[in-house]
ROKOLPA-602902 format. One line per 10 residues: their letters; for each residue x, y, z of C-alpha. Coordinates in Angstrom, 3 decimals, padded with zeros to 6 digits. Layout:
BEGIN
a	X,Y,Z; ...
This chain:
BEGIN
xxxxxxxxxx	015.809,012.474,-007.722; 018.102,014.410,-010.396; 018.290,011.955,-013.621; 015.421,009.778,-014.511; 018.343,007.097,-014.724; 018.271,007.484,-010.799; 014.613,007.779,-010.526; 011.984,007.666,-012.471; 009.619,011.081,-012.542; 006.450,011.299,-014.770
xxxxxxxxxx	004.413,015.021,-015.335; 000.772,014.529,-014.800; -002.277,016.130,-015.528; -003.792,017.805,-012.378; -007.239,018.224,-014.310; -007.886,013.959,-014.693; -016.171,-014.188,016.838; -013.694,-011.745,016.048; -009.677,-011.142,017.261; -009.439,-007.172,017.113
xxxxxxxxxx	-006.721,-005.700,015.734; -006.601,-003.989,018.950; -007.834,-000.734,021.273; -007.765,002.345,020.341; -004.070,003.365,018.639; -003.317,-000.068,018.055; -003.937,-000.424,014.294; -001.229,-000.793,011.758; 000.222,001.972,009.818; -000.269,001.187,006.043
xxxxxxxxxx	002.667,001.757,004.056; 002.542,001.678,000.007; 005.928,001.408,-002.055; 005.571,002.358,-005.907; 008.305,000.341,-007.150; 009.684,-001.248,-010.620; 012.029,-004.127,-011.005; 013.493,-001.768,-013.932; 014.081,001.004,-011.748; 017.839,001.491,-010.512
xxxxxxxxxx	016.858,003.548,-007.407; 014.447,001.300,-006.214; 016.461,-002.384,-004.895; 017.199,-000.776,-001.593; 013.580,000.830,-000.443; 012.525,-003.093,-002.107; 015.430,-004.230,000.304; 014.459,-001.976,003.415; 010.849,-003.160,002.607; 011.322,-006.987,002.601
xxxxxxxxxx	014.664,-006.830,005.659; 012.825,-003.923,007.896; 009.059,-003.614,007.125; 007.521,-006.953,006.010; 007.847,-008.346,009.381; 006.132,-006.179,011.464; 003.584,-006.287,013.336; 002.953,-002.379,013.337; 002.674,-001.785,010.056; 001.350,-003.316,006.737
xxxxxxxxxx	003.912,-002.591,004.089; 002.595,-003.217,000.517; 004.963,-003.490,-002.670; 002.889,-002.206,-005.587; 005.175,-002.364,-008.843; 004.225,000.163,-011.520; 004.634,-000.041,-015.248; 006.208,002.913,-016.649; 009.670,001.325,-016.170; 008.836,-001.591,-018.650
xxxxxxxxxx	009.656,000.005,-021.776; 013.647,000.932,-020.962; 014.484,-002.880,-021.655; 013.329,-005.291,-018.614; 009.501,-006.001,-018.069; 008.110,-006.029,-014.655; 005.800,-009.185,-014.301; 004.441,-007.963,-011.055; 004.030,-004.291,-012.327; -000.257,-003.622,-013.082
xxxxxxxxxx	-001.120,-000.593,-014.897; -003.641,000.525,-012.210; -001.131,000.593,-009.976; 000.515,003.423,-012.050; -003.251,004.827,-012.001; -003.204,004.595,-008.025; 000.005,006.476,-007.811; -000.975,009.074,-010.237; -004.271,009.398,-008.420; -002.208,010.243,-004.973
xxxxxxxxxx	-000.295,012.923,-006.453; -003.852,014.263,-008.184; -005.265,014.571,-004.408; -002.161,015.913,-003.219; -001.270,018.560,-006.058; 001.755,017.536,-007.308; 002.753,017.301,-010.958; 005.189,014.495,-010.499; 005.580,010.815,-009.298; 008.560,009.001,-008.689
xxxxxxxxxx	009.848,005.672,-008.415; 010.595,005.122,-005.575; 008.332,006.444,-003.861; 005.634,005.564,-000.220; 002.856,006.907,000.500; 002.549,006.598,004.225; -001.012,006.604,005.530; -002.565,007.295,002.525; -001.497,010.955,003.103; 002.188,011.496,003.855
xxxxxxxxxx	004.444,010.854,000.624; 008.346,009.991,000.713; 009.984,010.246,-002.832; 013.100,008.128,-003.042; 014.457,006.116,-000.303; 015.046,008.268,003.040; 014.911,005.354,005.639; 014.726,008.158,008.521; 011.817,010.301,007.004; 010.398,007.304,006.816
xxxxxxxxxx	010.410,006.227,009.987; 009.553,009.410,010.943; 006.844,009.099,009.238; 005.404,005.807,010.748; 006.211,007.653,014.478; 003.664,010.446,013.659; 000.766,007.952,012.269; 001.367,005.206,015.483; 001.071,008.291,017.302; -002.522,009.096,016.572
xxxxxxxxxx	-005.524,007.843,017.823; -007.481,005.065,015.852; -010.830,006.240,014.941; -011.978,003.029,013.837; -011.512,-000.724,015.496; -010.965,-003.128,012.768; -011.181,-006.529,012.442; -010.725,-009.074,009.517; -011.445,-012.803,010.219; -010.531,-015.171,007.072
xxxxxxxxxx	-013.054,-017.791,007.163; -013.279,-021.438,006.007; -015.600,-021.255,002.790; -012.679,-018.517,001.386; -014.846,-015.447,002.487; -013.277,-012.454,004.996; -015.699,-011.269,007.193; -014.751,-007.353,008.124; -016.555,-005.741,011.294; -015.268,-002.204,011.917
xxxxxxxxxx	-016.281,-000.345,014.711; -016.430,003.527,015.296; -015.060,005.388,017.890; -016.183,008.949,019.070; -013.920,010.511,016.905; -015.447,012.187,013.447; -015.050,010.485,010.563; -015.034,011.095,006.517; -018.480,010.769,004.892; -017.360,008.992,002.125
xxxxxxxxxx	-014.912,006.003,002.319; -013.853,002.572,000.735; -013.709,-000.431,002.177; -010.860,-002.289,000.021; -009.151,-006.298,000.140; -005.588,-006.731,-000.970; -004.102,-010.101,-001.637; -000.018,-009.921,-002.151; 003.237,-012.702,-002.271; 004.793,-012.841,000.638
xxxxxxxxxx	008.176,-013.231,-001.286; 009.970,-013.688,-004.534; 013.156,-013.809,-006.054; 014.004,-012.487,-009.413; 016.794,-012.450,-011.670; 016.996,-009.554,-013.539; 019.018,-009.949,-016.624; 018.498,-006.511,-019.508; 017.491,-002.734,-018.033; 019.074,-000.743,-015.584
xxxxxxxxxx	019.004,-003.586,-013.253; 020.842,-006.330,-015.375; 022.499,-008.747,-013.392; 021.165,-008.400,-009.973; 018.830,-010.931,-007.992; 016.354,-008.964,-005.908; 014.328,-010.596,-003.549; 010.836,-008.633,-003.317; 008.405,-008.487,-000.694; 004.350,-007.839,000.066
xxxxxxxxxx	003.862,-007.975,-003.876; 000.104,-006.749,-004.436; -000.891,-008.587,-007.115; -004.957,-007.591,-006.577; -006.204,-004.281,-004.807; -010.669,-004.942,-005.121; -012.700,-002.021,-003.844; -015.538,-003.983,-001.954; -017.626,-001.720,-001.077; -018.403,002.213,000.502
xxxxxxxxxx	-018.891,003.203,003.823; -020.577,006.582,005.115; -019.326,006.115,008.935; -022.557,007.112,010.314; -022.769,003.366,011.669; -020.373,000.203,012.527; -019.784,-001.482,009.885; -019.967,-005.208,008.822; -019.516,-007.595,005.340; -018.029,-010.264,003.776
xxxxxxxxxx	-016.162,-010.519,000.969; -014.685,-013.188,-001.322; -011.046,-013.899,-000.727; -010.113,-017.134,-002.589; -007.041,-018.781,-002.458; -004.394,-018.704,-000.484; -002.687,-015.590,-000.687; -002.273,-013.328,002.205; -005.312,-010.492,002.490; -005.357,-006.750,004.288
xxxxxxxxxx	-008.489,-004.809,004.152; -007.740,-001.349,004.266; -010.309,001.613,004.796; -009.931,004.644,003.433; -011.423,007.899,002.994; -012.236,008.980,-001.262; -009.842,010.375,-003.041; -007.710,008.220,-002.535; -007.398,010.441,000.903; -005.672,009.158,004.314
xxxxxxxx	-006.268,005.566,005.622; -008.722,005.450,008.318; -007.960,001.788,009.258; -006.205,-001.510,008.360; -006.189,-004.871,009.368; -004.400,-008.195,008.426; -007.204,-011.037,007.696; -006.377,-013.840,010.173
């Protein structure tokens, strides 16, 4: 993106009984959009999110609002400062100097700055594509725990990975009336409104837990390898 009224670009610091998922190549593709409501760039990667992504069965698309937008006029009440930390922490493991809004991180590995539906979906190809090396399995249970088995395959996995439960809003409407966005109603999808690290996993053995989930907003557990580095596995708690 050329003008930061088009995007938004920050310069960082490089120095700081269970229902499977399914078999092997099965598991969703996690998708992460860095997004503000103050952001002019960003309604239509929020739109292709909520009309395209949010349905799907194949993917987990996850709308984390950041908060370096708030001070141009309009502030974001969905935007958490550690999702600005998250973001930043992505480009730290990946080298780059810059972040933009808006911006997905595909994976946890593959990152698409501004809204290019067709990378995108290019993107998604290449990760369905690829063999799961871990089975995963999230089963919400009726005293508001999620009980998480994941199971290894013979492929080699990181030695150091989280094991991490996101709860999100389905959907939301919001009327946006100061900023660069003043006047429009955007209807946002997959809000994250809590991202918990639970626990760490080594690999060396199949893994089970459970973990508190209260309430009753939609949970994901996604594992990942340190860094934050690529996703290893997801699953929707059902």
């Amino acid at each position: 993106m050329q003008r930061a009224s088009a995007a938004f670009v920050i310069a960082i610091g490089l120095g700081a009984g269970l229902a499977d998922t399914g078999t092997a190549g099965d598991g969703p593709v996690v998708i992460e959009l860095f997004t503000s409501q103050g952001c002019v760039s960003c309604p239509p990667a929020d739109a292709h999110l909520a009309e395209h992504l949010a349905g799907r069965d194949d993917v987990i698309a996850l709308a984390l609002h950041v908060d370096y937008w708030d001070y141009i006029g309009w502030e974001d009440a969905f935007a958490r400062p550690e999702f600005t930390l998250r973001q930043k922490s992505y480009a730290h493991a990946n080298g780059n100097r810059t972040i933009y809004t808006p911006q997905m991180i595909v994976g946890g590995r593959d990152m698409v700055a501004g809204f290019r539906p067709m990378q995108l979906a290019e993107r998604i190809a290449e990760h369905r594509a690829q063999p799961d090396t871990v089975v995963l399995s999230a089963r919400l249970m009726g005293d508001g725990m999620v009980e998480i088995v994941a199971r290894r395959t013979e492929a080699a996995l990181p030695d150091a990975m989280t094991v991490q439960l996101v709860r999100y809003m389905p959907q939301r409407e919001v009327s946006i009336t100061r900023g660069e966005n003043a006047g429009r109603t955007i209807v946002y999808a997959n809000i994250v409104t809590d991202w918990q690290q639970v626990d760490h996993w080594d690999g060396r053995a199949d893994y089970t837990s459970q973990v508190p989930a209260p309430g009753d907003a939609p949970a994901a557990v996604i594992i990942q390898a340190e860094g934050p580095g690529p996703v290893i596995a997801a699953a929707m708690a059902r």
